[in-house]
N, C-alpha and C positions, 0 to 999 in steps of 0.2 A: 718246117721250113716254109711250109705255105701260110703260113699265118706270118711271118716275119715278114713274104713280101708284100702282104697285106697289107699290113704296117706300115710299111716304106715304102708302097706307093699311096696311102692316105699321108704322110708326113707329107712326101714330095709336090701330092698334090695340093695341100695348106701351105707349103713354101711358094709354090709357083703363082696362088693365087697374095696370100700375102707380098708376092715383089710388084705383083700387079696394083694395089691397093697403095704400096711407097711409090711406085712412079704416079701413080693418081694427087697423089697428097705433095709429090714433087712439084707437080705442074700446076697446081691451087698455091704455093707456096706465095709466090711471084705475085697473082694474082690479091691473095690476101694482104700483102703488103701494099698493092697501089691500093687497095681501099681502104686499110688504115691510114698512107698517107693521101689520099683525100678527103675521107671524114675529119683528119686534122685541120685541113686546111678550109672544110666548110665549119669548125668548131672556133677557127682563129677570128674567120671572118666574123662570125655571129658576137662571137666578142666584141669585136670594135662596131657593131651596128647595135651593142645594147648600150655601151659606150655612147655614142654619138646620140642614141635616143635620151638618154640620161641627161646628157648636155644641152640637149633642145628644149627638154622639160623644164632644166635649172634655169633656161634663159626666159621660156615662157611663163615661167614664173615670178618670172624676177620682172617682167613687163608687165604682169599681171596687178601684182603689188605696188611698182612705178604708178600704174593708171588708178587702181583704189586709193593708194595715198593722197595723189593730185584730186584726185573726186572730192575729197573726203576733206584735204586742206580749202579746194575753194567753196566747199559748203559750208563750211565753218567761219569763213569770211563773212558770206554771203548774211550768214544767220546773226551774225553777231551786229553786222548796218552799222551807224555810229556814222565816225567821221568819213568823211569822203577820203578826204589826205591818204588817212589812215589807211583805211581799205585797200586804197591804189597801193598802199608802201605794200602792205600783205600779198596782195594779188605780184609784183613787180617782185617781190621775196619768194612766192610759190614760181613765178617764172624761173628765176635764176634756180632757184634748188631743182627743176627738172629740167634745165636746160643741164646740170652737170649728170642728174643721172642718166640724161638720155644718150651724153657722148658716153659715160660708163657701160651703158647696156648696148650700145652699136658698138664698141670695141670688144666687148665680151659676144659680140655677134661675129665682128669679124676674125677675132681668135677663134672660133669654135664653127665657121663655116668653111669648108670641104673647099680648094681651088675645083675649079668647071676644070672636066677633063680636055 
């Protein structure tokens, strides 16, 4: 008989400490979830700022290649000399062809730029 309450009071005492360990893990419950929902909400934002970093690149880029082009059409003017006429029609041809990509790359700027809070 004296080993049975041996027994049950080691069981009773691994139940009492097991209710202890579910109310522990009750009250972390709560808690574990506002941290998964804020690591969401710091995982969503990170998104839209690799996003937006992506967009700033495609547009610096794309200004990038606007101004080598431009370099690169009026060196080529430059090199070639000849007639005067001519030259001015090339240079007045390079003007108009960066005057359209430069409204192209400001409206791609102003699509892709954040309104001021």
């Amino acid at each position: 008989m004296r080993a049975e309450k041996s027994w049950m009071g080691i069981l009773l005492g691994i139940w009492e400490e097991l209710q202890k360990l579910n109310a522990l893990l009750a009250a972390m419950l709560p808690l574990a979830k506002e941290l998964i929902k804020k690591m969401t909400a710091i995982s969503d934002e990170l998104d839209v700022l690799k996003q937006s970093v992506s967009t700033l690149t495609t547009v610096e880029q794309s200004a990038v290649a606007l101004l080598d082009g431009l370099t690169s059409k009026i060196q080529a003017i430059i090199d070639a000399g000849g007639d005067p006429t001519k030259t001015l029609a090339d240079i007045q041809a390079v003007v108009t062809s960066v005057d359209a990509d430069k409204d192209e790359l400001a409206a791609a700027v102003a699509r892709n730029t954040p309104a001021a809070p």
